[in-house]
C-alpha angles and dihedrals in degrees: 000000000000129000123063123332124238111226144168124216113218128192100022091200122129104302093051092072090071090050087053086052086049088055095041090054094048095048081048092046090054096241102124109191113141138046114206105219107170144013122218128193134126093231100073096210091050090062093041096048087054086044084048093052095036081059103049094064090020096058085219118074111224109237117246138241141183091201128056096205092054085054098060089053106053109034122066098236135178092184155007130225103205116202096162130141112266107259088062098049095094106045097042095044093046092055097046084052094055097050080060103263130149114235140230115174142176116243158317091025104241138345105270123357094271095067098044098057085048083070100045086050095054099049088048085058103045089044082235126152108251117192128169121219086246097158107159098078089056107071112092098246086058083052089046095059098043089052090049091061106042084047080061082238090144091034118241111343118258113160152022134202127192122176126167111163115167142144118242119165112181124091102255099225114228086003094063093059109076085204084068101026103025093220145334135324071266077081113012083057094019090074086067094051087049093047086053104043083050098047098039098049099031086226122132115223110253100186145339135214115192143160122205137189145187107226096178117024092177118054123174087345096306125107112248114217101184131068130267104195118033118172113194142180126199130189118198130187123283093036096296117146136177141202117211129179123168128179146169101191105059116118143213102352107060107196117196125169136119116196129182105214117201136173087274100033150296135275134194131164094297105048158340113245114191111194104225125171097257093046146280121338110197131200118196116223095240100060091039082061091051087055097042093054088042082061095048128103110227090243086058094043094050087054100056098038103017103208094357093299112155093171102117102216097042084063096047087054097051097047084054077049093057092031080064107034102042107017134246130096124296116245097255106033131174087275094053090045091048090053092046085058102048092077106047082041084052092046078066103040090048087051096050093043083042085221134084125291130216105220100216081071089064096041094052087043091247092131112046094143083126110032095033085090095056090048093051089052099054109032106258111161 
């Protein structure tokens, strides 16, 4: 297969917008590699203001649609884009696997496990690309990280530390029901962190140990589901460990930073420190981006940043692109999601059995203590 794809954008909410930026850079970039064909959403003038914005780049406005079903029918497709809440994912993404179409879809992958693996089921049967929208990994500081420790730069990895402390409060809509969203931002964002900790320091998760709360169950007069406060370990393989805390309910002093820590010294996205005997020498991340993409082949460098692109989405959108058109897996495929989402879901299952959690347990749907509501709910056998 090779030429555009022809591709249908469904659910047109928020996070939509990015994927139509992505779009847009790639059109402006001169790598044409999508048509987009269709805009789904069952709010009419959602779909039509994303038709409206793919047009006017695109020079041919995508035609709208409130169904997605209708959608596939009608359209001749080669492919979905699927921005839909959580709790969708599963059923919209199955079908469009069965009428024969490659995937691209938002994370996390799917609601609870079960589901997610649904999916995977389905686009191994069908024969059909799965890639899921995991952009974080993508930026080059991300890279850059990555690259330092592979190049040993922070000696062997030892610990991570995420902390993400704010105060937000307003209710969150769908996101504050766990039946749509399957928990908090601990798991509809913790599947980045996870994707990172794993792809950064090349180390599988073993086990996890959390405790979760609801601080506020009633926020502007609606009941809140989900957690707001989740505190986490995780211990991955090789004597890695890492320290996660999210919450939405702490005032006054926000607190953000994620540091991997290593036997020489420790990086984030703003620098590299080296502990040397006479101090601290300290690297800033742009110039260790400079260095990474110095080190890279350009047939390295293409594939990271394909003509130069750094928008993240624009590239996740181009590797589902490749993974079509010339064979071969995307970089982040449904496996590699599904393992990104065992360890915020075990965060859950481990706060619910108050005890640690393998998770290889997690990961072979042995534990659903947590997430077995939510299946029954909605109907995931």
């Amino acid at each position: 297969m090779g030429g555009r794809l022809r591709i249908g954008i469904i659910g047109c909410g928020g996070i939509s917008w990015h994927h139509v930026a992505g779009y847009r850079e790639l059109h402006y970039r001169g790598l044409e590699a999508f048509s987009v064909v269709a805009c789904c959403d069952v709010a009419r003038e959602r779909a039509e203001g994303r038709a409206r914005e793919v047009g006017a780049f695109q020079g041919e406005v995508p035609r709208v649609y409130t169904s997605f079903e209708e959608m596939i029918a009608k359209e001749e497709l080669d492919a979905v884009d699927i921005c839909l809440p959580h709790s969708l994912h599963h059923t919209v993404a199955i079908r469009c696997l069965e009428e024969g179409l490659h995937v691209i879809i938002e994370k996390p992958l799917g609601i609870t496990m079960r589901a997610a693996r649904r999916i995977i089921e389905a686009a191994e049967k069908h024969g059909r690309v799965l890639a899921v929208a995991e952009n974080y990994r993508r930026s080059p500081a991300n890279r850059a990280i990555w690259w330092a420790v592979r190049q040993g730069l922070i000696g062997e990895p030892r610990i991570i530390v995420w902390q993400s402390a704010n105060w937000s409060p307003g209710v969150g809509g769908w996101r504050a029901n766990k039946y749509e969203v399957g928990g908090s931002w601990v798991f509809d964002g913790g599947v980045h962190l996870a994707d990172l900790d794993r792809y950064q320091t090349g180390r599988e998760p073993v086990e996890v140990f959390a405790v979760t709360e609801i601080f506020e169950p009633v926020k502007g007069g609606v009941r809140v589901t989900v957690d707001d406060m989740t505190m986490a370990i995780i211990r991955y393989e090789g004597g890695v460990y890492a320290q996660w805390l999210w919450t939405s309910v702490a005032p006054a002093r926000p607190l953000n930073v994620r540091i991997i820590y290593g036997s020489r010294g420790a990086i984030d996205d703003q620098a590299l420190r080296v502990q040397e005997d006479w101090g601290v020498r300290e690297v800033r991340m742009g110039d260790l981006i400079g260095r990474m993409m110095a080190s890279l082949t350009p047939e390295e460098r293409e594939r990271f940043f394909p003509r130069g692109i750094t928008d993240t989405f624009a590239t996740e959108l181009y590797d589902f692109y490749l993974a079509v058109t010339r064979g071969g897996r995307p970089e982040v495929d449904g496996w590699e999601a599904y393992r990104d989402m065992a360890v915020p879901l075990g965060f859950y299952e481990s706060a619910v059995l108050g005890a640690p959690v393998k998770v290889k347990d997690v990961l072979e749907l042995r534990v659903e203590a947590y997430q077995g509501e939510i299946n029954e709910k909605l109907g995931i056998k």
